[in-house]
C-alpha positions in Angstrom: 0.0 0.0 0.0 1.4 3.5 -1.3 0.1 6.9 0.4 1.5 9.9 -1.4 4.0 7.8 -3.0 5.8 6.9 0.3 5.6 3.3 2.0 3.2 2.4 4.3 5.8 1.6 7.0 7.6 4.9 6.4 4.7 6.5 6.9 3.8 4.6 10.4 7.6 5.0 11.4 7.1 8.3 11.1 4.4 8.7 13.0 5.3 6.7 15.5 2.6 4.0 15.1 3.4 -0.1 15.0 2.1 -1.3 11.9 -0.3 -3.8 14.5 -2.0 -1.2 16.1 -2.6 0.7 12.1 -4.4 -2.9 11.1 -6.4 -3.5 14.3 -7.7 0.3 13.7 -8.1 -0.6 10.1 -9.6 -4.0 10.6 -12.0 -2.9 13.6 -15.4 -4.2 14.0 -17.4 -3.0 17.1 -18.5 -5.8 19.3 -22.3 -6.6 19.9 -22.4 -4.9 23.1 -21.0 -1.6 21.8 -23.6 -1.3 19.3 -25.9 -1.6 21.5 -24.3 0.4 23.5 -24.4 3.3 20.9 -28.7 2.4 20.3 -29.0 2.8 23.9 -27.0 6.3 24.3 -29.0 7.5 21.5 -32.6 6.2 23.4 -31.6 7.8 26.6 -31.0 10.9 24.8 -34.3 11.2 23.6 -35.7 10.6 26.7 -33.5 12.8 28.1 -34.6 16.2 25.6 -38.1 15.1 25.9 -38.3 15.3 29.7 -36.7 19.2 30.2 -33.4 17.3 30.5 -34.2 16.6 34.5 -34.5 12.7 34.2 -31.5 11.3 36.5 -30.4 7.7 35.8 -33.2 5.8 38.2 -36.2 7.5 36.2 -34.3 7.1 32.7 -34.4 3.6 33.4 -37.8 3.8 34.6 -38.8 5.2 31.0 -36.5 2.6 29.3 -38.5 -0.3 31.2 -41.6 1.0 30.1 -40.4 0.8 26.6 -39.2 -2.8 27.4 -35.8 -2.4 27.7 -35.0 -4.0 30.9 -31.0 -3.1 31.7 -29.5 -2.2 35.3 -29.3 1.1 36.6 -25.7 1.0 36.9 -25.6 0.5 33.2 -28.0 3.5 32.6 -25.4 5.7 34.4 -22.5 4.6 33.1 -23.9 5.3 29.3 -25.2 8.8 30.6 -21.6 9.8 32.0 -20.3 8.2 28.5 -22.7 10.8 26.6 -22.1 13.2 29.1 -25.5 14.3 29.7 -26.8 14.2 33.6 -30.1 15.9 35.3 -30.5 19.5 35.2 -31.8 19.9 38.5 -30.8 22.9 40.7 -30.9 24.2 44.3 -34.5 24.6 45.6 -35.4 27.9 45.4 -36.3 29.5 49.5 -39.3 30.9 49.6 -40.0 34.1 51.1 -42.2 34.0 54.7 -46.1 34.7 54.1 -47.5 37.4 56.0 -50.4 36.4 58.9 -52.5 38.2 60.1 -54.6 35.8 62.3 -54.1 33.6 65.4 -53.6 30.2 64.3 -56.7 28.1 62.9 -57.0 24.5 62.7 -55.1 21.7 60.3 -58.7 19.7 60.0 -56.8 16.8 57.8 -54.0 16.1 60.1 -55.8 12.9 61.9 -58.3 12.3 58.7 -57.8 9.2 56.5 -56.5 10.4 54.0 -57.6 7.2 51.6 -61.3 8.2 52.0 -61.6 11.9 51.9 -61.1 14.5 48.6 -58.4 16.7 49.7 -57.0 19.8 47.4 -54.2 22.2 48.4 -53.4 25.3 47.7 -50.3 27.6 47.4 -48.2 30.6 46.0 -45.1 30.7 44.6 -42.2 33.0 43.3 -41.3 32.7 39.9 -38.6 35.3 39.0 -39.3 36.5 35.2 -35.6 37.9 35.2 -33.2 39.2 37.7 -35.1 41.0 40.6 -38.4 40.7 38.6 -41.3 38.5 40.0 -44.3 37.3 39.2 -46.7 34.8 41.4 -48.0 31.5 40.8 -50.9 30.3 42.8 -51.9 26.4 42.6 -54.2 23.9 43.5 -53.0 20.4 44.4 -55.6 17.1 43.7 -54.4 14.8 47.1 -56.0 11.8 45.0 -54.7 11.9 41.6 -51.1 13.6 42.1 -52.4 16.8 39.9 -52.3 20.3 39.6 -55.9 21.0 38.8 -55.1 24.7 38.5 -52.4 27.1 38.2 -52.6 30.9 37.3 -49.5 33.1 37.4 -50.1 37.2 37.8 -48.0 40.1 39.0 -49.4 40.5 41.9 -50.4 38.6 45.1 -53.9 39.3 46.1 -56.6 37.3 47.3 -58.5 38.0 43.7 -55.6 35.8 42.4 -56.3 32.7 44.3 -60.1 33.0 44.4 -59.7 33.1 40.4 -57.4 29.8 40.7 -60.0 28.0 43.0 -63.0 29.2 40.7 -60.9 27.6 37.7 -60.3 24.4 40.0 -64.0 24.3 40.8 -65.5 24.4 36.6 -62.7 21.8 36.0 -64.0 19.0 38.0 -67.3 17.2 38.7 -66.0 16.2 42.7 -65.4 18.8 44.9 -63.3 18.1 47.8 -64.4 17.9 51.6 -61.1 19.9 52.7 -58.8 22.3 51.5 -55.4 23.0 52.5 -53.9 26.1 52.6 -51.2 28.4 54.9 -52.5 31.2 56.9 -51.1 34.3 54.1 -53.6 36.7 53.8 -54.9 35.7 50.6 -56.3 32.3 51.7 -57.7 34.1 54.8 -59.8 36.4 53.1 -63.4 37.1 52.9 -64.1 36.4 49.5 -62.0 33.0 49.4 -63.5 31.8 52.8 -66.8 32.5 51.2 -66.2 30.9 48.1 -65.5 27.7 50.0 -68.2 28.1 52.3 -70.8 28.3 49.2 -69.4 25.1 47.8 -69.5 23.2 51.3 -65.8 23.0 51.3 -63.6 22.7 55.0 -60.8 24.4 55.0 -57.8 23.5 56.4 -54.8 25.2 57.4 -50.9 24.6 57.8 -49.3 25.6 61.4 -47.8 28.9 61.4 -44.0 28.9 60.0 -44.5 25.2 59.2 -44.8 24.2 55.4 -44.4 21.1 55.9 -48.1 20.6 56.7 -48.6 21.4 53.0 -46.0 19.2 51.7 -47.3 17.8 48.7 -47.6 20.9 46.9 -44.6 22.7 48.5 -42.5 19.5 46.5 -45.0 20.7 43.2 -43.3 23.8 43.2 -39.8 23.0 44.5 -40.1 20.5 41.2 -41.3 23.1 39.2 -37.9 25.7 39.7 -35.6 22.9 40.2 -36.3 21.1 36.9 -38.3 24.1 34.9 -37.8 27.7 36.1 -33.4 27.9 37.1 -33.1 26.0 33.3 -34.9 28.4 31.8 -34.4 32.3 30.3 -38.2 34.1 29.8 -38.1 36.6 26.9 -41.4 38.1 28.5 -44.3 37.6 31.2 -46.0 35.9 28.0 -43.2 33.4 27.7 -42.9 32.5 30.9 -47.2 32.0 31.3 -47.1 29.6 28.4 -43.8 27.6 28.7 -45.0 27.3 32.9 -48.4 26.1 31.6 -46.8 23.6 28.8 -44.3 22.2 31.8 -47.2 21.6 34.2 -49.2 19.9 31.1 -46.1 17.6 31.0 -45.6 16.9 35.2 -49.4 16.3 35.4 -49.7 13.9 32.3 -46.1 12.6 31.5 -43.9 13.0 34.1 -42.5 9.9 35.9 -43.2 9.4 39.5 -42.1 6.5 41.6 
């Protein structure tokens, strides 16, 4: 073999490379295992994009399973380091303190079974549009099915905001819920949301003063919702943010993975 019209072994002596390594290169076939190998890197991929990039290796391997492909979760990590792709996820964002206004009231679902009983709760969030600029998501949390009924993001944080969001939550669904759960902020203590719960026979419920954990299903909604969505993401306006918020809940509510 001639390249340029020098020897092949000039060529290799001058590059330093034993003719033996040049005709194992030349000769090479990949071995079974590292083309599947490569079909699997380019499935977890896909997975991967089509999950806002926030899939770690347990729930990549959860998606895989459900496509049939059973491998080990050590396997799934070692082919995500190999494509060097890994889960998004950031800090969780700290919320700032609600203000209250009232002595405490009770948490009516603390001792209820749980099992038996429709149970909805309710919160507001910070979403920052772009560097000191906020805007307010307020949601509504179905106990039973693990989803957001409703969610409405505005400028401000009034009680107009989340009577709006329970009003939505109310003309989506035929079953009302016996209880809702909410913290003691203003909003959820005020005359027109008590009375709009009170007209549709519904308890309400509230968290212990300085303790969100009382309201821990939703609080992990939202924590979700910045550490997978919001940090990933630059907003080009209030618009954009409304509608690519809207499109992620779409996806945690009918797509997501949950163990």
């Amino acid at each position: 073999m001639r390249a340029k019209g020098h020897r092949l072994n000039i060529i290799l002596k001058a590059i330093g490379l034993p003719r033996r390594t040049y005709y194992h290169w030349r000769n090479y076939q990949p071995s079974k295992r590292e083309i599947e190998n490569q079909s699997l890197i380019q499935n977890i991929k896909q997975i991967w994009r089509d999950n806002f990039k926030v899939y770690g290796y347990p729930r990549i391997n959860l998606a895989l399973r459900q496509q049939g492909i059973m491998i080990s979760n050590g396997r799934v990590y070692r082919l995500m380091r190999q494509a060097h792709i890994h889960s998004l996820m950031t800090r969780r964002f700290r919320k700032p303190s609600t203000h209250v206004d009232y002595a405490q009231r009770p948490n009516l679902i603390k001792n209820i079974n749980h099992k038996t009983c429709i149970i909805w709760r309710a919160d507001i969030t910070y979403l920052e549009l772009r560097s000191g600029i906020w805007v307010y998501l307020s949601s509504i949390y179905d106990e039973q099915t693990k989803h957001i009924i409703s969610a409405i993001i505005d400028r401000n944080m009034t009680s107009e905001l989340v009577v709006r969001t329970l009003r939505d939550a109310l003309n989506k669904t035929h079953q009302h819920p016996q209880y809702l759960h909410s913290d003691m902020g203003s909003q959820y203590t005020s005359f027109s949301f008590e009375k709009l719960l009170a007209d549709n026979h519904i308890k309400h419920s509230y968290s212990k003063q300085g303790y969100p954990y009382d309201n821990s299903p939703i609080e992990a909604f939202h924590s979700l919702l910045k550490r997978e969505f919001v940090y990933q993401t630059h907003f080009t306006s209030y618009e954009d943010l409304v509608l690519r918020t809207e499109k992620y809940i779409q996806w945690y509510n009918n797509q997501r993975l949950h163990f």
